[in-house]
Backbone as CSV, one residue per row, in Angstrom:
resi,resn,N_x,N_y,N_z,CA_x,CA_y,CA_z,C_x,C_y,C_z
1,UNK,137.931,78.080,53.711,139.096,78.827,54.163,138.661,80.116,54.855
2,UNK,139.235,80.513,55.936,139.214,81.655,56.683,140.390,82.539,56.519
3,UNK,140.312,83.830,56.779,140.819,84.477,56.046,140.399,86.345,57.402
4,UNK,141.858,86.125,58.083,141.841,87.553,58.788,142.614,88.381,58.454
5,UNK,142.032,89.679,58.119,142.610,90.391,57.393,142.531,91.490,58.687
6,UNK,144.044,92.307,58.670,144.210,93.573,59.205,144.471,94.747,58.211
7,UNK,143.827,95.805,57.985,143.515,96.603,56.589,143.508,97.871,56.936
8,UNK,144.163,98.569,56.860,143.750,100.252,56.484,142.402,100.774,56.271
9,UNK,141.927,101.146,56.072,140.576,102.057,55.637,140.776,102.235,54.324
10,UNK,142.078,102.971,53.705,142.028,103.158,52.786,142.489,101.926,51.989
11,UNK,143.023,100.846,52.089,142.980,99.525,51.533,141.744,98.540,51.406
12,UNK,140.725,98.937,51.829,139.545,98.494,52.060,138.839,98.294,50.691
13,UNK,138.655,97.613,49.934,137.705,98.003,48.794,136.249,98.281,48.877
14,UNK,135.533,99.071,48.090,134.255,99.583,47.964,133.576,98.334,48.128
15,UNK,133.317,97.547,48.120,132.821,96.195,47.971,132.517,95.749,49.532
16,UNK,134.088,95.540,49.847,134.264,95.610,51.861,133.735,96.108,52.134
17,UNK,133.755,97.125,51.970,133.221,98.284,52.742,131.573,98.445,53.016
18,UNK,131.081,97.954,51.877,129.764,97.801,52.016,129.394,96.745,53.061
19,UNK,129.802,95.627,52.428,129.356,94.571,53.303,129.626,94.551,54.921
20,UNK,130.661,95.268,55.180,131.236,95.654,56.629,129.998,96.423,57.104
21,UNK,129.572,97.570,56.604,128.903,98.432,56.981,127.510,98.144,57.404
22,UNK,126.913,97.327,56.252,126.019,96.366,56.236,125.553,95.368,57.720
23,UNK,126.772,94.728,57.783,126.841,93.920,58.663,126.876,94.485,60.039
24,UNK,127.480,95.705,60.297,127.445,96.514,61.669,125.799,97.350,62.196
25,UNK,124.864,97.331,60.407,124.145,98.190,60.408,123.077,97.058,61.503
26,UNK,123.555,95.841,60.758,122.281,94.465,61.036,122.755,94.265,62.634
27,UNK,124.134,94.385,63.297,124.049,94.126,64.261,124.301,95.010,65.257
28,UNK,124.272,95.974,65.284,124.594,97.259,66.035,123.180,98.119,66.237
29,UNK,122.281,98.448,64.788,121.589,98.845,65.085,120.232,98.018,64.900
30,UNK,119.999,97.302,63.889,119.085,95.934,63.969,118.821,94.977,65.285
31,UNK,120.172,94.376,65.500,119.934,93.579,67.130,119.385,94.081,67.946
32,UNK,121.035,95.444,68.336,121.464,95.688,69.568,120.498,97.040,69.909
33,UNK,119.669,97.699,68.574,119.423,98.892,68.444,120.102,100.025,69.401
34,UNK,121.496,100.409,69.147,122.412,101.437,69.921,121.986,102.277,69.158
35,UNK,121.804,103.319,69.522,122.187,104.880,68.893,123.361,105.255,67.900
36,UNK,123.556,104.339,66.883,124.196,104.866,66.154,123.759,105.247,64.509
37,UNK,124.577,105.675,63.633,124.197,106.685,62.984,124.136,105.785,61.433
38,UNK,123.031,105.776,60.998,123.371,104.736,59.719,122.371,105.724,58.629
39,UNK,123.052,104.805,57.205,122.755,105.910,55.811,122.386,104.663,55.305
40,UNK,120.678,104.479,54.867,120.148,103.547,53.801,120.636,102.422,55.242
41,UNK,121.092,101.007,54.546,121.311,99.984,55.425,122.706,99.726,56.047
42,UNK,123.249,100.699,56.188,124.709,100.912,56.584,125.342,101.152,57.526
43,UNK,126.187,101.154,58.648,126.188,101.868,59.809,127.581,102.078,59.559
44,UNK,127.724,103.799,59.733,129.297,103.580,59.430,129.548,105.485,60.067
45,UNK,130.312,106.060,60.959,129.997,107.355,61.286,131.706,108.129,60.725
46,UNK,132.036,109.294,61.615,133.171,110.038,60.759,134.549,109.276,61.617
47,UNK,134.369,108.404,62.281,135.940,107.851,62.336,136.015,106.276,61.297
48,UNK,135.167,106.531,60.930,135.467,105.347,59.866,136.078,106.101,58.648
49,UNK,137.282,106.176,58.785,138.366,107.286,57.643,139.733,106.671,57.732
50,UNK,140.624,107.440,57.512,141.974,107.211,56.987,142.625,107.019,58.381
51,UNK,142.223,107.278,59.542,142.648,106.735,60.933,142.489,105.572,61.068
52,UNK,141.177,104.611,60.707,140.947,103.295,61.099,141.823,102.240,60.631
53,UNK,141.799,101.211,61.397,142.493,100.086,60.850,141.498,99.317,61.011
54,UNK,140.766,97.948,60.352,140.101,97.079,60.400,140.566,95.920,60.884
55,UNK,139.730,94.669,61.558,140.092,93.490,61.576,139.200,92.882,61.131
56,UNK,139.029,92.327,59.445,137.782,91.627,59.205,137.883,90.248,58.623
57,UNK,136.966,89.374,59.184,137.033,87.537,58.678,136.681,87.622,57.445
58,UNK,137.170,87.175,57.284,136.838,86.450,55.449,136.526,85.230,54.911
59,UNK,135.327,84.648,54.206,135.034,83.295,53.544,134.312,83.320,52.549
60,UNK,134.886,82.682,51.481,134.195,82.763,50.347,134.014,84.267,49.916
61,UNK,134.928,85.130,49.895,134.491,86.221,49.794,133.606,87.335,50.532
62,UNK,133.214,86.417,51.837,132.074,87.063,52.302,132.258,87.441,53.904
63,UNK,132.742,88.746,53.990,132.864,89.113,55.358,131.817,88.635,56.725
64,UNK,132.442,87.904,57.914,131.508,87.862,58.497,131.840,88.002,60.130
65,UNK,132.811,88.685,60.105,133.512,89.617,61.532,134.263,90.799,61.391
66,UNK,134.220,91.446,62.469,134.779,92.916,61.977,135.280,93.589,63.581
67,UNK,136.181,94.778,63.390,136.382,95.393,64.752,136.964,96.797,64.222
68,UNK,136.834,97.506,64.380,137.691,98.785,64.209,138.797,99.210,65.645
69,UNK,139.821,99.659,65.109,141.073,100.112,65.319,141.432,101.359,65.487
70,UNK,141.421,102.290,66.179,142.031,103.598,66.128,143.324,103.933,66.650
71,UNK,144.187,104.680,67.156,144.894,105.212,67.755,144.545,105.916,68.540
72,UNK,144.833,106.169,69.847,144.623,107.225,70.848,145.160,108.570,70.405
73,UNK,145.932,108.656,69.625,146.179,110.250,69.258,145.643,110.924,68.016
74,UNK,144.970,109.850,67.562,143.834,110.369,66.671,142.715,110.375,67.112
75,UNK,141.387,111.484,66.314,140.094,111.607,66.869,139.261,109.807,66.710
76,UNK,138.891,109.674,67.825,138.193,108.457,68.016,136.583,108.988,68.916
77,UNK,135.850,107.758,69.389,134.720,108.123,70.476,135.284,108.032,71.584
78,UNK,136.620,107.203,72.113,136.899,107.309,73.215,137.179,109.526,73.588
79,UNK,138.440,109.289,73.005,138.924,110.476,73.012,138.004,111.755,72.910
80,UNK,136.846,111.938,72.386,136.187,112.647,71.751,134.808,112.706,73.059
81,UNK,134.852,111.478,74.064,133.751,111.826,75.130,132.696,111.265,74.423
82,UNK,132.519,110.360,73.186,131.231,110.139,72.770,130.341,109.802,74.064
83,UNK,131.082,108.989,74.943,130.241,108.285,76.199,130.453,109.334,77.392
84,UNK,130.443,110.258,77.287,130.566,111.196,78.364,129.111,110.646,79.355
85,UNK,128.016,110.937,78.826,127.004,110.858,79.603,126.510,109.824,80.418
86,UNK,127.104,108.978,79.773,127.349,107.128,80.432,128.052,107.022,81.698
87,UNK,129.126,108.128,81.863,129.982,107.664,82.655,129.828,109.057,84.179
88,UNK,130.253,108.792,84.678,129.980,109.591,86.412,131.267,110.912,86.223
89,UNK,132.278,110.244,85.335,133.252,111.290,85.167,134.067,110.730,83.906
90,UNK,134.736,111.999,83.208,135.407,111.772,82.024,136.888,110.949,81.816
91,UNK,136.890,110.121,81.007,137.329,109.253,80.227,138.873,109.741,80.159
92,UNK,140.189,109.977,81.314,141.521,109.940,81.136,141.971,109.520,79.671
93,UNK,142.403,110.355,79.146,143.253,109.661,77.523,144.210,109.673,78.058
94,UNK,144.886,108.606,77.492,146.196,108.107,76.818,146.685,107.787,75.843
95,UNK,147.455,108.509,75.349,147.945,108.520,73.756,148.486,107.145,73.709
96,UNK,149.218,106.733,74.762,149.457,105.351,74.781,148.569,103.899,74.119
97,UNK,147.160,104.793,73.719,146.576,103.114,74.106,145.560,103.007,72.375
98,UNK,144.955,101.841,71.915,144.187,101.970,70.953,143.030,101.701,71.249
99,UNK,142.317,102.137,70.542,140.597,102.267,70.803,140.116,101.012,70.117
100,UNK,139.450,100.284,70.402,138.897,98.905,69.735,137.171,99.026,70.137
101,UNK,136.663,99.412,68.354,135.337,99.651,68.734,134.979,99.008,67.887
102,UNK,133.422,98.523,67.492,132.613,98.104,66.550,132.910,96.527,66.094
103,UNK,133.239,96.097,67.764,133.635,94.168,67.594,132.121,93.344,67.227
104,UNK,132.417,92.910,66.297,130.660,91.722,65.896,131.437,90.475,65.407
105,UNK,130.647,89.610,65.555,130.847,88.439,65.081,129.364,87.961,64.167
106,UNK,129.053,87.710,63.440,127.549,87.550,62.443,127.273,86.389,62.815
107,UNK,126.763,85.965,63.228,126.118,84.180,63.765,125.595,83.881,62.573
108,UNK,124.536,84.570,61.710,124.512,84.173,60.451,124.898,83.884,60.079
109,UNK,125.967,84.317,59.274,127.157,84.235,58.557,128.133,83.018,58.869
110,UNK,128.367,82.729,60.060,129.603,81.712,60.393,128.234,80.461,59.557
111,UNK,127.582,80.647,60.190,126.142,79.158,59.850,125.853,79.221,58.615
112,UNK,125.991,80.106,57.756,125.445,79.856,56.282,127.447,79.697,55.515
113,UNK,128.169,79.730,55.935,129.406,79.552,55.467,130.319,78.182,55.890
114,UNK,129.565,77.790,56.884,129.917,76.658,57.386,130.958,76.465,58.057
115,UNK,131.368,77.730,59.131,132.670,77.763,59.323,132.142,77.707,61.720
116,UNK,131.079,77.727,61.815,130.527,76.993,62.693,131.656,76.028,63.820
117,UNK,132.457,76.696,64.972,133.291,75.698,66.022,134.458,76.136,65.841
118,UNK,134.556,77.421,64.819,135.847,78.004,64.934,135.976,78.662,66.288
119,UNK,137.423,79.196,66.663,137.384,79.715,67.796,137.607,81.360,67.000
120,UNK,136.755,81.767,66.600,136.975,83.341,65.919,137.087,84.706,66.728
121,UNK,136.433,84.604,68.046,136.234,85.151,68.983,138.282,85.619,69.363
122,UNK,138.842,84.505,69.852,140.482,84.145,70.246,141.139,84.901,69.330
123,UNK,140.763,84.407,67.649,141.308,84.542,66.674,141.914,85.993,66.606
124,UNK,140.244,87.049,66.821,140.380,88.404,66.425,140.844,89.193,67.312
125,UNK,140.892,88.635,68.949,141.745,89.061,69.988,143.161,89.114,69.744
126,UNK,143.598,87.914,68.996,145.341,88.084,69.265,145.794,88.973,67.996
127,UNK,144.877,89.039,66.819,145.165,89.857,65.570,144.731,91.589,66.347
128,UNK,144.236,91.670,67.153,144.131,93.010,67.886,145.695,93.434,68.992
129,UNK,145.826,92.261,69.440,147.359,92.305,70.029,148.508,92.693,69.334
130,UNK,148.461,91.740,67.890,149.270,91.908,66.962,149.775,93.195,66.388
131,UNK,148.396,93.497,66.439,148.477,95.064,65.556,148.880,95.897,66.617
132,UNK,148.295,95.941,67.891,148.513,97.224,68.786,150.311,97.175,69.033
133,UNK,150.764,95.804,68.888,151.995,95.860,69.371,152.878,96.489,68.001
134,UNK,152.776,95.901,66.711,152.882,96.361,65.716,153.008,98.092,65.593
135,UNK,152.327,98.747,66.110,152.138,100.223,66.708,152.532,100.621,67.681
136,UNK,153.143,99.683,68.164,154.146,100.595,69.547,153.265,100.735,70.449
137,UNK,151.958,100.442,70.503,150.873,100.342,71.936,151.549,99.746,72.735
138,UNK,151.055,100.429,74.208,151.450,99.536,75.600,150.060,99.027,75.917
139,UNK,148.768,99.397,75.257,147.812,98.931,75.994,146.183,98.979,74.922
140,UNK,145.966,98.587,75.256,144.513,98.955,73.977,142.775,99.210,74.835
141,UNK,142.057,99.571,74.323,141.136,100.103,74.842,139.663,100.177,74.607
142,UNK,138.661,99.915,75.224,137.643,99.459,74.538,136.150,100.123,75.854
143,UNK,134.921,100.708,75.107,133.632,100.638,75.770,133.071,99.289,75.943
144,UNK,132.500,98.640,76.728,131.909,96.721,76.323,131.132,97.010,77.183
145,UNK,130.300,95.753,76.985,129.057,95.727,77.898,129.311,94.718,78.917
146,UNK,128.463,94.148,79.979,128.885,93.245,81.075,128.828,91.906,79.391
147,UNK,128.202,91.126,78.861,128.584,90.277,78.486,129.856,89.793,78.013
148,UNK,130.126,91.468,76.983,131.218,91.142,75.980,132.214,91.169,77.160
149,UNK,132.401,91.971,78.252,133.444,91.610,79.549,133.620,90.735,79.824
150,UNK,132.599,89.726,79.765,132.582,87.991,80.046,133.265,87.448,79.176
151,UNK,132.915,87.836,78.061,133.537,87.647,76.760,134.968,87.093,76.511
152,UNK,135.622,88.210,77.170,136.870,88.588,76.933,137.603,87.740,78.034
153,UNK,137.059,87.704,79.194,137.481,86.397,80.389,137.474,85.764,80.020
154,UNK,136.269,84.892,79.372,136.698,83.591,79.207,137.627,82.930,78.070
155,UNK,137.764,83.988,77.378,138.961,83.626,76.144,140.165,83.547,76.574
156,UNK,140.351,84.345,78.163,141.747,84.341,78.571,142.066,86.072,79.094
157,UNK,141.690,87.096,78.475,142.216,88.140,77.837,141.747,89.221,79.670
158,UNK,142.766,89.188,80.336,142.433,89.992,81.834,142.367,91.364,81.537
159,UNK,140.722,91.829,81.031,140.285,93.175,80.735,140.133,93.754,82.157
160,UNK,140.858,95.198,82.177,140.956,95.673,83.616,139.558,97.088,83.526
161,UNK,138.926,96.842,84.069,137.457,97.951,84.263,138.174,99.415,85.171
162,UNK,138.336,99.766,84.140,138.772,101.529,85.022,137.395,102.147,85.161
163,UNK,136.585,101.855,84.817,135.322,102.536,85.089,133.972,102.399,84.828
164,UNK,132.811,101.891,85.458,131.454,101.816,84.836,130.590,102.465,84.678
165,UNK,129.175,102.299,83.854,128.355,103.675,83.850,127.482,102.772,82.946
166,UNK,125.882,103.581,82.880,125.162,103.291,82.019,124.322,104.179,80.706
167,UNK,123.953,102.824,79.858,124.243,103.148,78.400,122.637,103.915,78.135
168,UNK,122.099,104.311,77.141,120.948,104.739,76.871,119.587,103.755,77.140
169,UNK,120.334,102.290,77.182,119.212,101.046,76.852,119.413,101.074,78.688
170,UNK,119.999,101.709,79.686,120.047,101.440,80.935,120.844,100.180,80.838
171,UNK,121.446,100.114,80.300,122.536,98.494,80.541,123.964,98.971,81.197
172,UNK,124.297,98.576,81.816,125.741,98.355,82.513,126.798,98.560,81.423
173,UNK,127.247,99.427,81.391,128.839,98.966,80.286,130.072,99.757,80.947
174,UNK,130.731,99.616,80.698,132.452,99.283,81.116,132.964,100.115,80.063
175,UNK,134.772,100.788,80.639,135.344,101.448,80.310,136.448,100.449,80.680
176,UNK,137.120,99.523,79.528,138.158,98.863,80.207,139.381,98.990,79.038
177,UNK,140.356,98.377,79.813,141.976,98.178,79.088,142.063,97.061,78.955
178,UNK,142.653,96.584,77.718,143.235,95.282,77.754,144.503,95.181,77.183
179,UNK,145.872,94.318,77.712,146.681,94.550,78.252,147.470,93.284,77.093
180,UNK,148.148,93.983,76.166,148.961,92.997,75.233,150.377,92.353,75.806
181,UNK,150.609,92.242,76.766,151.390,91.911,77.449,151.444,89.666,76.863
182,UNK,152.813,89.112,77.458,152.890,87.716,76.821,152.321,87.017,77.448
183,UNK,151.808,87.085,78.799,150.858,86.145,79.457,149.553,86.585,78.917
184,UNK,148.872,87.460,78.979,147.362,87.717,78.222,147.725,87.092,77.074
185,UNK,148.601,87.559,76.202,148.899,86.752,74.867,148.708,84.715,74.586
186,UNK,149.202,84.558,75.371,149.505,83.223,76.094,147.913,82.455,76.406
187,UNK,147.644,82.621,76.940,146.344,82.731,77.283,145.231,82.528,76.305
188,UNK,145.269,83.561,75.526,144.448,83.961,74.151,144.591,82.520,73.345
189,UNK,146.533,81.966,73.117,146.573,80.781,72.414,146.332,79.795,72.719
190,UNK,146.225,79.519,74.510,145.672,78.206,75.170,144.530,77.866,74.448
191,UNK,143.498,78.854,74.954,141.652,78.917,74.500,141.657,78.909,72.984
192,UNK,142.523,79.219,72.131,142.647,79.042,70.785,142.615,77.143,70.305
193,UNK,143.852,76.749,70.952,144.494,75.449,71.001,142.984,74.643,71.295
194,UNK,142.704,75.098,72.637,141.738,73.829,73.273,140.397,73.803,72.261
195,UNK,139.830,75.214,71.997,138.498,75.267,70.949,138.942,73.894,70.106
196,UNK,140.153,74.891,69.058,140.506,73.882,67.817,140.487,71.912,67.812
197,UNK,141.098,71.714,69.479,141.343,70.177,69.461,139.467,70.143,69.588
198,UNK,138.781,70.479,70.605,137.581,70.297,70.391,136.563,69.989,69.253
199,UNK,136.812,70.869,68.443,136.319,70.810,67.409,136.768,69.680,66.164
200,UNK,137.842,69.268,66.593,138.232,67.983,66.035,137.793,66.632,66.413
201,UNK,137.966,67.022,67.663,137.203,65.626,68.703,135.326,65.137,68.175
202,UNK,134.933,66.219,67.641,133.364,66.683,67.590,133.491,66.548,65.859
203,UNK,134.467,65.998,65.176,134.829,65.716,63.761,134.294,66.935,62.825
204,UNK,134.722,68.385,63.774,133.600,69.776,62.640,135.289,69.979,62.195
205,UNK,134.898,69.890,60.627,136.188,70.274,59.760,136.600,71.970,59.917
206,UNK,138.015,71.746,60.479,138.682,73.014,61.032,139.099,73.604,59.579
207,UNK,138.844,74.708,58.869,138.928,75.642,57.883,140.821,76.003,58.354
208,UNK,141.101,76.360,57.006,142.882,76.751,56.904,142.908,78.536,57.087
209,UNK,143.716,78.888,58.560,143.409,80.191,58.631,144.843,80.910,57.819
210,UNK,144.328,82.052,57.711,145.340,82.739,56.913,145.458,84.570,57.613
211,UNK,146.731,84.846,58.178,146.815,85.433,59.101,147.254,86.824,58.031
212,UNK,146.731,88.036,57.375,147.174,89.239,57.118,147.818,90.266,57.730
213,UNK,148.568,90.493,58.598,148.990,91.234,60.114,150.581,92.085,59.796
């Protein structure tokens, strides 16, 4: 069973929280080695507080996707210029929009849980829709790199690039919007639909999702 949960920070248990942290530490700064800020094996900095909202997978107890959530009118990295130096010029806020940072998916994890042909990628896109609309967002907001931009195309999801610049590793990354509107929405459930029949066709037993939102 799969299991997406949309959570508060402060609904989070000590337990989550570890393993979340854990898991961002292994792929954020282990993989991807970004510049971010980790304690012991943890990666977790000061907007991970009573502003965040989470989106994290669940199996068997065992977290193995995650995204953080902010608001534009709370302190975030957008708002705050973390990427100032990345970019040629500063970062327009809009209180309008939510910040969507710290997206992973654990490849480990799906493979040692056996949950392998899900479409989880779709999944955590439309539970990001859900919520922003849930909040009165007109629009949501995200730093990505050229892949995860690919990313987000091919799931459906028409991320609009207001701006590019590069990262410390010299990689290309993007300043884009993505747009909760019912055709992006739409879209998101096609590539949802088609994964799922796929994965039936290919006889990989589709897990019972359970939507927290």
């Amino acid at each position: 069973m799969i299991e997406l949960k949309v959570v508060k920070y402060s609904q989070l248990h000590k337990k989550e929280l570890n393993q979340l942290f854990k898991l961002r530490k292994k792929t954020f700064k282990d993989r991807l080695n970004w510049e971010v800020a980790c304690i012991g094996d943890m990666e977790m900095d000061k907007y991970d507080n009573i502003n965040a909202t989470y989106i994290i997978g669940v199996s068997r107890n065992e977290i193995f996707c995650g995204a953080r959530l902010i608001h534009m009118s709370k302190p975030n990295m957008t708002r705050d210029q973390i990427f100032k130096s990345y970019f040629d010029k500063e970062i327009i806020i809009n209180n309008d929009l939510i910040e969507v940072s710290r997206f992973f998916i654990d490849k480990d994890k799906i493979k040692s849980l056996l949950i392998e042909g899900s479409p989880l990628a779709s999944l955590m896109f439309i539970s990001m829709i859900n919520h922003a609309r849930n909040e009165l967002a007109k629009s949501m907001c995200a730093i990505v790199s050229t892949p995860m931009y690919a990313i987000l195309h091919r799931a459906g999801w028409n991320a609009k690039i207001i701006q590019s610049g590069v990262s410390e590793k010299h990689e290309t990354i993007h300043y884009v919007t993505l747009p909760i509107d019912e055709e992006n929405t739409s879209r998101l459930y096609e590539r949802e639909v088609k994964l799922i029949q796929s994965s039936v066709r290919s006889n990989t037993k589709e897990p019972v999702l359970i939507y927290n939102i």
